[in-house]
N, CA, C, O and CB atoms as a CASP TS submission, in Angstrom:
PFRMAT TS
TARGET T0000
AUTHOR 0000-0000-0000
METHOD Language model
MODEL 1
PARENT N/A
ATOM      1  N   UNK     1     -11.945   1.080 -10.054  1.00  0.00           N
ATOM      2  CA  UNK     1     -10.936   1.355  -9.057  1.00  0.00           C
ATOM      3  C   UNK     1     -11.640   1.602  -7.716  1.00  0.00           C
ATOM      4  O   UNK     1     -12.415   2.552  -7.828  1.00  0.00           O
ATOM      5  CB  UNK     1     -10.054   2.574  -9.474  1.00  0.00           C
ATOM      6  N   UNK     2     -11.634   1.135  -6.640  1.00  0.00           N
ATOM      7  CA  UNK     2     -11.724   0.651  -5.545  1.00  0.00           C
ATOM      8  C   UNK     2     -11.159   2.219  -4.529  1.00  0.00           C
ATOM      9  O   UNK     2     -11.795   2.949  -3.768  1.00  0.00           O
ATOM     10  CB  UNK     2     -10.795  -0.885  -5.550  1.00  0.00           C
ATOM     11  N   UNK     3     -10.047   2.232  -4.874  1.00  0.00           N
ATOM     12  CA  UNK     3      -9.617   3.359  -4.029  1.00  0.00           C
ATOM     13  C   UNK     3      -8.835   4.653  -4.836  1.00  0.00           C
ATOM     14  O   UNK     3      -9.536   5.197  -5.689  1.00  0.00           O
ATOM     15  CB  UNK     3      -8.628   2.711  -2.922  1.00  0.00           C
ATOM     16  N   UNK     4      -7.642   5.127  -4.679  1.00  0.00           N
ATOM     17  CA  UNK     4      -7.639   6.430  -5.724  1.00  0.00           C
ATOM     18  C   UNK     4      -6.202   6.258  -5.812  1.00  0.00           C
ATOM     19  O   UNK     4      -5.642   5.601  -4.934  1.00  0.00           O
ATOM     20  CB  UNK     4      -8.242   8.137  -5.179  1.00  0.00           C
ATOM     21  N   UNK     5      -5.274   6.966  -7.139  1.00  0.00           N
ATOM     22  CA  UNK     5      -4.414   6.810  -7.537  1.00  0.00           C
ATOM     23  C   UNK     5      -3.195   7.830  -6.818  1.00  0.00           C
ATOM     24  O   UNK     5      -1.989   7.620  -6.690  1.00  0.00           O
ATOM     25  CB  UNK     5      -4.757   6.813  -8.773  1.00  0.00           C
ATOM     26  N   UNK     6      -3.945   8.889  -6.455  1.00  0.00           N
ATOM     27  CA  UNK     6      -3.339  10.259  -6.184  1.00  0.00           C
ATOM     28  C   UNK     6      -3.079  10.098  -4.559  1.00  0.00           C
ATOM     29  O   UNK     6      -3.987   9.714  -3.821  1.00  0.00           O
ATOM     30  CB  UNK     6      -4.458  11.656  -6.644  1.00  0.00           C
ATOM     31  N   UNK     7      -1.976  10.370  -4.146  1.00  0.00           N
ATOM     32  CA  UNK     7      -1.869  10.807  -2.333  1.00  0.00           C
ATOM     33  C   UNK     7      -1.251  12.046  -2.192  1.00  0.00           C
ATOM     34  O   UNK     7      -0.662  12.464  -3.189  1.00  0.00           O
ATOM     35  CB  UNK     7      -0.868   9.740  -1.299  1.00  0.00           C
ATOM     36  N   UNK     8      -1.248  12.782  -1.112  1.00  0.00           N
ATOM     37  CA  UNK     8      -0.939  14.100  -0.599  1.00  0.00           C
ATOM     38  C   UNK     8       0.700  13.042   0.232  1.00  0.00           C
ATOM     39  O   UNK     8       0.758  11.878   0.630  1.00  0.00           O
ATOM     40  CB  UNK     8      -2.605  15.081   0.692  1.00  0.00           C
ATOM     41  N   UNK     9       1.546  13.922   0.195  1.00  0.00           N
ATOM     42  CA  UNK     9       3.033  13.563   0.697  1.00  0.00           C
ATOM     43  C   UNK     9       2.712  13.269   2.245  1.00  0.00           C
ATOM     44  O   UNK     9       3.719  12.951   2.877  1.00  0.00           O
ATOM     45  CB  UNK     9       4.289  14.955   0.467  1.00  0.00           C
ATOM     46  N   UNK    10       1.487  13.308   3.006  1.00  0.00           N
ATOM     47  CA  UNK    10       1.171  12.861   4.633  1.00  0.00           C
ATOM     48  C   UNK    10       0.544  11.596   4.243  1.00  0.00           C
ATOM     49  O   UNK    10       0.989  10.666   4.916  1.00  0.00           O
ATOM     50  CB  UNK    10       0.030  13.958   5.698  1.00  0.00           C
ATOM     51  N   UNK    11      -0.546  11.162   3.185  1.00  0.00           N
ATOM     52  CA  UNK    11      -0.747  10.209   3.082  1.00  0.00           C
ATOM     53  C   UNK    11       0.434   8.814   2.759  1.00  0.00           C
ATOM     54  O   UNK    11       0.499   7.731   3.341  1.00  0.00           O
ATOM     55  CB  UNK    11      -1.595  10.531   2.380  1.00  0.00           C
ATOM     56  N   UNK    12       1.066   9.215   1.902  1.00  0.00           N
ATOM     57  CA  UNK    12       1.789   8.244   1.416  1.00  0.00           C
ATOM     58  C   UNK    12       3.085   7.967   2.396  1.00  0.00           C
ATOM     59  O   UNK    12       3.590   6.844   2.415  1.00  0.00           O
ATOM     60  CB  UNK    12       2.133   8.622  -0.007  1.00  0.00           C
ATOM     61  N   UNK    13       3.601   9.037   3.209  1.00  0.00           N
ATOM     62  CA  UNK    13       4.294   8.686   4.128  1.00  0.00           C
ATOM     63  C   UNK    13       4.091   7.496   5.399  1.00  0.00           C
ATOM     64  O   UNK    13       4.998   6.821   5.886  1.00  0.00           O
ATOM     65  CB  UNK    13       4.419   9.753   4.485  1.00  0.00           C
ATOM     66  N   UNK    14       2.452   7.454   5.818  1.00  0.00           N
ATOM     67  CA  UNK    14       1.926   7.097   6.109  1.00  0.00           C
ATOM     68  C   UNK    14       1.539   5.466   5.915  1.00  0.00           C
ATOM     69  O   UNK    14       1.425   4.560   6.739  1.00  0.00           O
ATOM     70  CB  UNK    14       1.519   7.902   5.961  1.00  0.00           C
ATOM     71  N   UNK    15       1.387   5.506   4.433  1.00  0.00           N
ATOM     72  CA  UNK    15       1.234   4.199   3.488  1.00  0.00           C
ATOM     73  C   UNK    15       2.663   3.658   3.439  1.00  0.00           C
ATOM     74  O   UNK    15       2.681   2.455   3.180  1.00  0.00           O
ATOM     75  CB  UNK    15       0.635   4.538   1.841  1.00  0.00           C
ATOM     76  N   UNK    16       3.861   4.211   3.616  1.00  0.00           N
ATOM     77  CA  UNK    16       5.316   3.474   3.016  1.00  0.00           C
ATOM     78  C   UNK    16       5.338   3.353   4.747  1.00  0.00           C
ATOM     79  O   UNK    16       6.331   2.668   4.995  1.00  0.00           O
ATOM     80  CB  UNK    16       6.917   4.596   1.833  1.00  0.00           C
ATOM     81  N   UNK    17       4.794   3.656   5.783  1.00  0.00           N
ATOM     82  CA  UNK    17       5.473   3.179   6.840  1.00  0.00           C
ATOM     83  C   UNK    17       4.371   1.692   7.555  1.00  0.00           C
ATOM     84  O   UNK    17       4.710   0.819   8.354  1.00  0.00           O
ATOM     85  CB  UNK    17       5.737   4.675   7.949  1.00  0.00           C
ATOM     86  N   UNK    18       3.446   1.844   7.083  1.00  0.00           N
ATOM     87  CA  UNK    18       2.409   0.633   6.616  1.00  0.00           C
ATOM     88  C   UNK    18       2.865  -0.254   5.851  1.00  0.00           C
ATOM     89  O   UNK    18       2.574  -1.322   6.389  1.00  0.00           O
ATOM     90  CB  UNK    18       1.275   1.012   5.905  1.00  0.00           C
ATOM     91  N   UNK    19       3.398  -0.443   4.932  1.00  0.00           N
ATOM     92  CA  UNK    19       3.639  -1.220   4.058  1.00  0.00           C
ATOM     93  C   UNK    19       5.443  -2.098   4.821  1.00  0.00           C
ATOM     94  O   UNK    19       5.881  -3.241   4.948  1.00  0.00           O
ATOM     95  CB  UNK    19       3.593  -0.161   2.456  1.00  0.00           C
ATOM     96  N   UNK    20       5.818  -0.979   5.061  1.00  0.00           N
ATOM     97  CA  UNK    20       6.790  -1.300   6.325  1.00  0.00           C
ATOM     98  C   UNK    20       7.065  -2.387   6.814  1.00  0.00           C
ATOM     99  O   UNK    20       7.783  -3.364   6.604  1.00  0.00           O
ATOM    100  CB  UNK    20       6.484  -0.820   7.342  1.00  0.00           C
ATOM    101  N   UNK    21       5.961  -1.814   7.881  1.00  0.00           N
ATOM    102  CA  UNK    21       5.515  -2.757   9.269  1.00  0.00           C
ATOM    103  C   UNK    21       4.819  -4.178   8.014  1.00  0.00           C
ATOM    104  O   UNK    21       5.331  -5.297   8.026  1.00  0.00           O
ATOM    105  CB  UNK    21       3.798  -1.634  10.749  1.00  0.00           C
ATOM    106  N   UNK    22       4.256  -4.008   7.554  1.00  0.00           N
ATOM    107  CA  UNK    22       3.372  -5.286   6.947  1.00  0.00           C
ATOM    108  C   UNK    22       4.161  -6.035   6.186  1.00  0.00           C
ATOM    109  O   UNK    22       3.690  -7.105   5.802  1.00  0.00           O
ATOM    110  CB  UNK    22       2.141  -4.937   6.041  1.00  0.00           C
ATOM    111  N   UNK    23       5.998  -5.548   5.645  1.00  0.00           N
ATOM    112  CA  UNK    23       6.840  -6.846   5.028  1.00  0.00           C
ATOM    113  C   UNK    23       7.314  -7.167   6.198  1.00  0.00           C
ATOM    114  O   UNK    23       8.178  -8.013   5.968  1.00  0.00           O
ATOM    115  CB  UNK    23       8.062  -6.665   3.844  1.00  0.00           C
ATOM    116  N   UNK    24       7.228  -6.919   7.706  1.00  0.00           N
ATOM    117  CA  UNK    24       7.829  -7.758   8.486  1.00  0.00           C
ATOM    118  C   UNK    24       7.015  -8.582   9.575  1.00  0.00           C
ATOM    119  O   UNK    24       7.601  -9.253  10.425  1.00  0.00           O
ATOM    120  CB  UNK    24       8.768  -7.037   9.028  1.00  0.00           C
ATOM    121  N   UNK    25       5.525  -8.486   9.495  1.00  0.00           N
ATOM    122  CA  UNK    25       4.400  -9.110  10.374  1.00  0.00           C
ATOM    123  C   UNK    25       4.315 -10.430   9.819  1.00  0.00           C
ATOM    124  O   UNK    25       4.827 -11.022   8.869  1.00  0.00           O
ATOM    125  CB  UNK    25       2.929  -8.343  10.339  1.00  0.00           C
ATOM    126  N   UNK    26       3.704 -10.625  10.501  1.00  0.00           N
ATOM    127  CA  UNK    26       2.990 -12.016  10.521  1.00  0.00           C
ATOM    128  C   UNK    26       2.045 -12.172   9.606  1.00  0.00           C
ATOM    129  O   UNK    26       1.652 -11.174   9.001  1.00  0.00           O
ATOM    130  CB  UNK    26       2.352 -12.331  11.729  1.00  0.00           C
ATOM    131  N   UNK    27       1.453 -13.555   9.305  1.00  0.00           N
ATOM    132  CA  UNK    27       0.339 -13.699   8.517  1.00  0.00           C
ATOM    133  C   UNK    27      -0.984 -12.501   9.227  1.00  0.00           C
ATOM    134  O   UNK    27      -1.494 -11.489   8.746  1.00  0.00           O
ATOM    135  CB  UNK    27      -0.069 -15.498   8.573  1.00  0.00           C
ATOM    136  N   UNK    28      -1.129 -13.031  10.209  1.00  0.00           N
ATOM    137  CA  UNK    28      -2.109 -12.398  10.957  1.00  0.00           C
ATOM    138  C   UNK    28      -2.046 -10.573  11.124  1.00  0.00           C
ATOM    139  O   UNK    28      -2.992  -9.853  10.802  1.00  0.00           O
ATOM    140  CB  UNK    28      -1.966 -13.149  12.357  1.00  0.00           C
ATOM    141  N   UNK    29      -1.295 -10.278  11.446  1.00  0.00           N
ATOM    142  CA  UNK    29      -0.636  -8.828  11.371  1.00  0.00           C
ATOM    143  C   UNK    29      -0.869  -8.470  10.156  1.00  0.00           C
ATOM    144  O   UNK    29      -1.577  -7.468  10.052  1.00  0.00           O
ATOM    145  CB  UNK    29       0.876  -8.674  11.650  1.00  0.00           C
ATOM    146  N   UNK    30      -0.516  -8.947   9.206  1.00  0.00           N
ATOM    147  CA  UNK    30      -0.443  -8.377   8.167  1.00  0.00           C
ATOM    148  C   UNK    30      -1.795  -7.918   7.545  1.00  0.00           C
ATOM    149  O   UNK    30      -1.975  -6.890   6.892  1.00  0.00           O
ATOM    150  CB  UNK    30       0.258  -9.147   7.443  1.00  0.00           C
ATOM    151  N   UNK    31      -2.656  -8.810   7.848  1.00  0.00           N
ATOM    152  CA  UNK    31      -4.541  -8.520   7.348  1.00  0.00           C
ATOM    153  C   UNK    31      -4.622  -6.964   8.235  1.00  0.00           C
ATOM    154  O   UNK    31      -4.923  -5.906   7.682  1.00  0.00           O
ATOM    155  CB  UNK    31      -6.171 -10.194   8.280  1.00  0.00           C
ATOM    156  N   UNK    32      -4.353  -7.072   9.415  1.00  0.00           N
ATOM    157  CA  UNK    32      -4.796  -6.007   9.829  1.00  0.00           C
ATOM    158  C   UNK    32      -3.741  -4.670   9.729  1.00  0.00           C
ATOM    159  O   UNK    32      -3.977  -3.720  10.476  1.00  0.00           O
ATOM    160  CB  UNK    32      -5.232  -6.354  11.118  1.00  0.00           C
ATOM    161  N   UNK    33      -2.750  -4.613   8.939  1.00  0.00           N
ATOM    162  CA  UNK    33      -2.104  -3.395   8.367  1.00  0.00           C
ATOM    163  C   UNK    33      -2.620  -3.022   6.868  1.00  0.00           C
ATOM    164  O   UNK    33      -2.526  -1.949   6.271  1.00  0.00           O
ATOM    165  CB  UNK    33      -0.519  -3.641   8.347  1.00  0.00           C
ATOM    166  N   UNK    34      -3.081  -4.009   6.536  1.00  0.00           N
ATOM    167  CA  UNK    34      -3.532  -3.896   5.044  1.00  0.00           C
ATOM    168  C   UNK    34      -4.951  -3.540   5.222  1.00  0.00           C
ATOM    169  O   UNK    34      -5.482  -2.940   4.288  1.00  0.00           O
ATOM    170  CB  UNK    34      -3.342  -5.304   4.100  1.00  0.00           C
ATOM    171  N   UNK    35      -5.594  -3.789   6.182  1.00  0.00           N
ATOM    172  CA  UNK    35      -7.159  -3.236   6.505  1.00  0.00           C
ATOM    173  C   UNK    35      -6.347  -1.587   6.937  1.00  0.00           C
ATOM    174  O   UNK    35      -7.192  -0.724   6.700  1.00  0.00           O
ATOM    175  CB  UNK    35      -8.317  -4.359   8.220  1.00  0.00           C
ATOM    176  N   UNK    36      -5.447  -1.134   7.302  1.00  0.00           N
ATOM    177  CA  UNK    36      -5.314   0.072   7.382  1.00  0.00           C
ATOM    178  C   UNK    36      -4.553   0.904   6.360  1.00  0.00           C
ATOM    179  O   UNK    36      -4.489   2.119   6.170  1.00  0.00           O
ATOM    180  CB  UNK    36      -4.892   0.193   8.450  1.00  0.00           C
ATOM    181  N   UNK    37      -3.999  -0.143   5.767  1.00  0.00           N
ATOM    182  CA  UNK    37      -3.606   0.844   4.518  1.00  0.00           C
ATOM    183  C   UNK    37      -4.355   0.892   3.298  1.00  0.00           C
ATOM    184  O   UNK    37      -3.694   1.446   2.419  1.00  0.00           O
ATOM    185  CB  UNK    37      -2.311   0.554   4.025  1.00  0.00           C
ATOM    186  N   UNK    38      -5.776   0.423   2.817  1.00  0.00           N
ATOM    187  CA  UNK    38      -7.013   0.262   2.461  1.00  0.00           C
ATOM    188  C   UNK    38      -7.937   1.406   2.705  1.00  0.00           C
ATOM    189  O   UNK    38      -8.562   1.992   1.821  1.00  0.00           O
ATOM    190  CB  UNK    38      -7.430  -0.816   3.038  1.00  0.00           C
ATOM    191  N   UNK    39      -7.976   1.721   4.213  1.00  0.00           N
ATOM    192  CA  UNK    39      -8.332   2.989   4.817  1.00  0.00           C
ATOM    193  C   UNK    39      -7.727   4.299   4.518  1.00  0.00           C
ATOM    194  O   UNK    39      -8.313   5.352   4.769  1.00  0.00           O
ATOM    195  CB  UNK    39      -8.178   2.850   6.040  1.00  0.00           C
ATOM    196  N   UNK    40      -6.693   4.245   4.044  1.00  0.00           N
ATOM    197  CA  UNK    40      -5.733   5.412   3.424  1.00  0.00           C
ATOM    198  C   UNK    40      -6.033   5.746   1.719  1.00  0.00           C
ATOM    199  O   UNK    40      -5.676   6.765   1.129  1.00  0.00           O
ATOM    200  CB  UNK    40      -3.988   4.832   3.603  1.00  0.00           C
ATOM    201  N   UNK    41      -6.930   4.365   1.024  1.00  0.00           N
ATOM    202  CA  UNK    41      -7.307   4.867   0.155  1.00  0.00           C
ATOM    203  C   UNK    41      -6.414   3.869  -1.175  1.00  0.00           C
ATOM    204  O   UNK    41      -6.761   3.876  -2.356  1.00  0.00           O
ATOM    205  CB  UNK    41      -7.110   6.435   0.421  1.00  0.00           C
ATOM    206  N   UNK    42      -5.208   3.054  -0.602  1.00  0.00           N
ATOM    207  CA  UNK    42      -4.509   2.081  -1.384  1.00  0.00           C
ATOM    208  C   UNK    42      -4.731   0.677  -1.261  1.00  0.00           C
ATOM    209  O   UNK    42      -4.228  -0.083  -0.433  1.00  0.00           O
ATOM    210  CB  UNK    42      -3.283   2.237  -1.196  1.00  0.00           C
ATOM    211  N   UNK    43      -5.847   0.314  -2.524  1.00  0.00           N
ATOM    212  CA  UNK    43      -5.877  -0.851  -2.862  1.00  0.00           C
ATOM    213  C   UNK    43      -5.116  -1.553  -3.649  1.00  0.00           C
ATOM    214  O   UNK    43      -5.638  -1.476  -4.761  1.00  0.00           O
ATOM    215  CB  UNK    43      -6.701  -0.969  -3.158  1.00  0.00           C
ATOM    216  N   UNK    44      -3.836  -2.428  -3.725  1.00  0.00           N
ATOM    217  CA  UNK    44      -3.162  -3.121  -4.163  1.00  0.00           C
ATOM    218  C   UNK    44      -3.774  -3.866  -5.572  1.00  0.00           C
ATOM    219  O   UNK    44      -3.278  -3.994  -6.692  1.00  0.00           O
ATOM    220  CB  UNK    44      -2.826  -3.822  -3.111  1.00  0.00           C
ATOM    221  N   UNK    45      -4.877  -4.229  -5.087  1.00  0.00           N
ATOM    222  CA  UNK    45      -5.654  -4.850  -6.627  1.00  0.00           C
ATOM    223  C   UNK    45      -6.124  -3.773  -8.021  1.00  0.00           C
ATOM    224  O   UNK    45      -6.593  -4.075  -9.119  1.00  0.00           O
ATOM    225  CB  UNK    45      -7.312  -5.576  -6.091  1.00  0.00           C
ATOM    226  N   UNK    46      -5.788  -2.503  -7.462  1.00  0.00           N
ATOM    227  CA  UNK    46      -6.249  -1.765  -8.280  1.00  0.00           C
ATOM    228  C   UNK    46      -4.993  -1.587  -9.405  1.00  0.00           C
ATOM    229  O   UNK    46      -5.338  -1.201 -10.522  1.00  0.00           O
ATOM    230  CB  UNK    46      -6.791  -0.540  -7.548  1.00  0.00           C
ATOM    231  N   UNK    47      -3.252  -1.903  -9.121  1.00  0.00           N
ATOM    232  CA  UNK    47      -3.080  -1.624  -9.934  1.00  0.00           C
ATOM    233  C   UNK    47      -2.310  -3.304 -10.474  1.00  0.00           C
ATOM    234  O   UNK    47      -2.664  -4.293  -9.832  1.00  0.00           O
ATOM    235  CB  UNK    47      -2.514  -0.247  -9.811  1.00  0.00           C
ATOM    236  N   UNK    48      -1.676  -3.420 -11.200  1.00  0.00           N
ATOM    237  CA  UNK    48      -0.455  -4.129 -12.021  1.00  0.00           C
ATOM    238  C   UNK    48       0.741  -4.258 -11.629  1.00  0.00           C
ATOM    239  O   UNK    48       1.743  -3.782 -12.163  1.00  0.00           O
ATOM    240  CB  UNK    48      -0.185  -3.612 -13.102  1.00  0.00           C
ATOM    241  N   UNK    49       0.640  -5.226 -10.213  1.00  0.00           N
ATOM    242  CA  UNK    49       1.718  -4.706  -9.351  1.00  0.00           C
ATOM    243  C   UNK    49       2.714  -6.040  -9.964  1.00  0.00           C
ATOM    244  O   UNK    49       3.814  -6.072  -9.413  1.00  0.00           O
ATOM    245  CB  UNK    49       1.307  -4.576  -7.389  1.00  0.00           C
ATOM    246  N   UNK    50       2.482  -7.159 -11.041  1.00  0.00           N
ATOM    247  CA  UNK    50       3.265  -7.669 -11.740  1.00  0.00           C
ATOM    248  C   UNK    50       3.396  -8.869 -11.049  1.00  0.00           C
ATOM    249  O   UNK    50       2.892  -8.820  -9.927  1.00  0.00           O
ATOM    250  CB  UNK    50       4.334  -6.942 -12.001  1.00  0.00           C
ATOM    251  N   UNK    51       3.990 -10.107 -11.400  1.00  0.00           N
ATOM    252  CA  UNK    51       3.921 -11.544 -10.622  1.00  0.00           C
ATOM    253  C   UNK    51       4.226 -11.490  -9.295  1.00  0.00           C
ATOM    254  O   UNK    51       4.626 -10.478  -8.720  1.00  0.00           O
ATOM    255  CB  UNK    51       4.853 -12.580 -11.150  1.00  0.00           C
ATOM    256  N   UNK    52       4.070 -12.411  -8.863  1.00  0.00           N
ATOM    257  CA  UNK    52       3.912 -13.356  -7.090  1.00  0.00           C
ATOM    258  C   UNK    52       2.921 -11.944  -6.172  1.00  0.00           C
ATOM    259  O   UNK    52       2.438 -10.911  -6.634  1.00  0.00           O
ATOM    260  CB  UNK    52       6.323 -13.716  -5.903  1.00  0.00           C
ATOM    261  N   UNK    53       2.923 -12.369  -5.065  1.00  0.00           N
ATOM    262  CA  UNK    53       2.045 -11.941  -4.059  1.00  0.00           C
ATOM    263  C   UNK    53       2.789 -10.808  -3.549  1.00  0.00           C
ATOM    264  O   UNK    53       4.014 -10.687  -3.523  1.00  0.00           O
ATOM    265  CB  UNK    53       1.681 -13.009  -2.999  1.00  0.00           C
ATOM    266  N   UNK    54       1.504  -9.617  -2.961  1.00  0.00           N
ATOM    267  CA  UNK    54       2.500  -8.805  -2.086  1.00  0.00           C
ATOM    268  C   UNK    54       2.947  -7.510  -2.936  1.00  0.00           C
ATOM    269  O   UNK    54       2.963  -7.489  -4.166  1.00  0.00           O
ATOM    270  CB  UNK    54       3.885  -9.765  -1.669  1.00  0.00           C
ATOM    271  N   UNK    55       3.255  -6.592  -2.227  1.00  0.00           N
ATOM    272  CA  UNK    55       3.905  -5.171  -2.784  1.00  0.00           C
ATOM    273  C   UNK    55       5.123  -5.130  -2.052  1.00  0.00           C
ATOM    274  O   UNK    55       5.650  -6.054  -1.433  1.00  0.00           O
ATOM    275  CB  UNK    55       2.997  -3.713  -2.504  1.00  0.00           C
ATOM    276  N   UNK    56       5.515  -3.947  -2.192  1.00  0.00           N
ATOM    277  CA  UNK    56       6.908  -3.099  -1.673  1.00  0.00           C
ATOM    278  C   UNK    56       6.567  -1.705  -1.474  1.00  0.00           C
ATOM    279  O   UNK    56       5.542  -1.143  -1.860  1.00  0.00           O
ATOM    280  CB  UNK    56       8.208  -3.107  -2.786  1.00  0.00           C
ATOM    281  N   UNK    57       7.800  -1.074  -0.656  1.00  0.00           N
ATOM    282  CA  UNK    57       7.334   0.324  -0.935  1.00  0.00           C
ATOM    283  C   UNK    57       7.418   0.944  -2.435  1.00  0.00           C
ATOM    284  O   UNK    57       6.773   1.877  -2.912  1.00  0.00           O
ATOM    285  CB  UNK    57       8.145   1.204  -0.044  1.00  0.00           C
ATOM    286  N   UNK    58       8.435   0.116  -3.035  1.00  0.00           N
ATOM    287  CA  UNK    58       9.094   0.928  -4.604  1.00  0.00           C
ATOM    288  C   UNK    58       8.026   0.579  -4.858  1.00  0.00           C
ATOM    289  O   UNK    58       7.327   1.587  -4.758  1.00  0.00           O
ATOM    290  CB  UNK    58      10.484   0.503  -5.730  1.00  0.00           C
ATOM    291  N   UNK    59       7.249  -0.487  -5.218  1.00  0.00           N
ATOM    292  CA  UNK    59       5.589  -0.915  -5.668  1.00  0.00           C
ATOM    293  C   UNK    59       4.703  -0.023  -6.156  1.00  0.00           C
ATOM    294  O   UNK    59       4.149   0.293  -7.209  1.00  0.00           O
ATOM    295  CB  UNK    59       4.770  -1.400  -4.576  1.00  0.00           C
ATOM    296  N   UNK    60       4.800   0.412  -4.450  1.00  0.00           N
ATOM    297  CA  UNK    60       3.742   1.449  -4.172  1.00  0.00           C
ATOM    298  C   UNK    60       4.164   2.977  -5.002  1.00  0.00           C
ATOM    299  O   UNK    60       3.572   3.591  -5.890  1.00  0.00           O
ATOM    300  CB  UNK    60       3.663   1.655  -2.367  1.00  0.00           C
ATOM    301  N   UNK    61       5.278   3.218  -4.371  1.00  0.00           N
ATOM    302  CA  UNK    61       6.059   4.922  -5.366  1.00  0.00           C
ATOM    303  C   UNK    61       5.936   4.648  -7.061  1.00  0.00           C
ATOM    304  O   UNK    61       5.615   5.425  -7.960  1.00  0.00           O
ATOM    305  CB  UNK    61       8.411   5.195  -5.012  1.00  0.00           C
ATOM    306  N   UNK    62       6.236   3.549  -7.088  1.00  0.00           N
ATOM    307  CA  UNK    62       6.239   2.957  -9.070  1.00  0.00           C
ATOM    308  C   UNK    62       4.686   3.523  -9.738  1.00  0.00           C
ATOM    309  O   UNK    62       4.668   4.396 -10.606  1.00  0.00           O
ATOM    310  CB  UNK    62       6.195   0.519  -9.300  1.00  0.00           C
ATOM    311  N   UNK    63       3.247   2.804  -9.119  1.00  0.00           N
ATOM    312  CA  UNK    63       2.496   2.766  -9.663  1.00  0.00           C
ATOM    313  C   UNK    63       1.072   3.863  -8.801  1.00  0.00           C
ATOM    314  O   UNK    63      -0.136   3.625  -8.782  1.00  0.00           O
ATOM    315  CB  UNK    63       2.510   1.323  -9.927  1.00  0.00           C
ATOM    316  N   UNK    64       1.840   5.065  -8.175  1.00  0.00           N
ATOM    317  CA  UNK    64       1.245   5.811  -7.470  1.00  0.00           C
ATOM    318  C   UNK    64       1.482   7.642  -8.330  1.00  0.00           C
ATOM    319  O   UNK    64       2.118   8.006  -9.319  1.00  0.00           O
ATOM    320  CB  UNK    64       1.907   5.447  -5.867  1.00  0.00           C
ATOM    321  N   UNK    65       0.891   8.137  -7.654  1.00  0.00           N
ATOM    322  CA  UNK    65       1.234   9.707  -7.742  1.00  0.00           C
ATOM    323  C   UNK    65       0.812  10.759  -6.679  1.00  0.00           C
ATOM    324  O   UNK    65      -0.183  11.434  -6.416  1.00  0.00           O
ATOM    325  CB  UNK    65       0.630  10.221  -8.963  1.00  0.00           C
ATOM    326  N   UNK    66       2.394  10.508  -6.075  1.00  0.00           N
ATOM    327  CA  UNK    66       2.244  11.552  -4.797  1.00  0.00           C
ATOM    328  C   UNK    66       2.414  12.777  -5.136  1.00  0.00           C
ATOM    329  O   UNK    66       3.046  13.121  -6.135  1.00  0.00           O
ATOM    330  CB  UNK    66       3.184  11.386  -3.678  1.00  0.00           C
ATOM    331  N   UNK    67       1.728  13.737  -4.134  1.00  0.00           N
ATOM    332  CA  UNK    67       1.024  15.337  -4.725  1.00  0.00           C
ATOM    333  C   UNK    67       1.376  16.153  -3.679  1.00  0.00           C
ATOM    334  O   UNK    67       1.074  17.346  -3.697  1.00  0.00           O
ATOM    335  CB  UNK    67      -0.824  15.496  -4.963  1.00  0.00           C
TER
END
């Protein structure tokens, strides 16, 4: 695992308003919201986020544990 499973309720607020902005950017935009939500500690490859490309916020709340 790459980054960590656990967030504090500032992190993940943080991450769902990232994840946000990044279902409505651009190709280009989008690398660089995901280079910042990476920095927060959520790597997408780390979990079983299930067929096609891409997360959600439910994604993220599904296969997380906010603290």
């Amino acid at each position: 695992m790459k980054g960590k499973d656990r967030f504090t309720k500032d992190e993940a607020n943080r991450i769902v308003a990232l994840i946000e902005q990044k279902l409505k950017a651009g190709k280009d935009e989008q690398k660089k919201i995901r280079d910042k939500i990476r920095a927060l500690g959520f790597y997408s490859t780390d979990f079983d986020m299930g067929p096609g490309y891409g997360y959600t916020v439910e994604d993220f709340k599904r296969v997380v544990k906010i603290v």
